[in-house]
C-alpha positions in Angstrom: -0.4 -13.6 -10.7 2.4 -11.2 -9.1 4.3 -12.0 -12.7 1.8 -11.3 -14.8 1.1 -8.2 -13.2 5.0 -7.0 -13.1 5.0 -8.0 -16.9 2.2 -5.3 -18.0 3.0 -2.5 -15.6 6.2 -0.2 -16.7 5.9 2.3 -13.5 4.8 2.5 -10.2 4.3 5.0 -7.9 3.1 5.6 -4.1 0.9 8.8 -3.1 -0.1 8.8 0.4 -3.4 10.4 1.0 -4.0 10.6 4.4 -2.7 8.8 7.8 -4.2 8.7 11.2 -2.8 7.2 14.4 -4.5 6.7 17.4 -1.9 4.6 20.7 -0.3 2.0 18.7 -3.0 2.0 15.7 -1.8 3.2 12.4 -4.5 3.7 9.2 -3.3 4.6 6.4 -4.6 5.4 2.5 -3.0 5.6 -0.6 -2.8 5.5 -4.3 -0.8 3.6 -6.4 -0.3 5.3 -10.1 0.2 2.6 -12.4 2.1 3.4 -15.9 1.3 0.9 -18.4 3.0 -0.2 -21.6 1.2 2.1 -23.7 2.0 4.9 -21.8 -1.5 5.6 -20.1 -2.2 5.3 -16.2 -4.6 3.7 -13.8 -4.7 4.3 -10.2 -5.4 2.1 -7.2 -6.8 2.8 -4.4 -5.7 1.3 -1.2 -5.9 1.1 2.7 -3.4 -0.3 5.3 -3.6 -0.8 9.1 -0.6 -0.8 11.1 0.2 -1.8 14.4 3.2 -0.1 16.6 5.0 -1.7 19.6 8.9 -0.3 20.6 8.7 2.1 17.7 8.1 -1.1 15.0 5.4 -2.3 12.5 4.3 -5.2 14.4 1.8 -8.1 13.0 -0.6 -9.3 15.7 -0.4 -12.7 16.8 -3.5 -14.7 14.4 -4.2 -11.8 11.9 -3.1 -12.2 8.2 -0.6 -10.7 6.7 
C-alpha cells in the first residue's frame, strides 16, 4: 500500500498546527499537504501522541506503534 501511495504523490509536506505537553505527554496535530501528479493538492489531517522519558520519544511497553 506504502508503494502505491509513494507512486501517485510527487510532494509532501509537514505543517504543524498545534502541540501541547503536559509531564512526559506529548499531543500533537498536523497537516500533511500532498502534491499529486497533476499538480493539484490534498491535505491530511493527522494526530500524534508522544511519550518523553530522559529527553527521548519513548514507546510504552504493550501500545502499538
Amino acid at each position: 500500500m506504502v508503494t502505491a501511495t509513494s507512486a501517485v504523490i510527487n510532494r509532501t509536506r509537514v505543517r504543524r498546527r498545534e502541540m501541547a505537553a503536559e509531564g512526559d505527554s506529548v499531543f500533537a496535530r498536523f497537516n500533511y499537504v500532498l502534491t499529486l501528479p497533476d499538480g493539484s493538492t490534498t491535505t491530511v489531517r493527522a494526530l500524534a501522541y508522544y511519550h518523553l522519558a530522559d529527553g527521548r520519544i519513548v514507546v510504552k511497553p504493550g501500545s502499538s506503534r
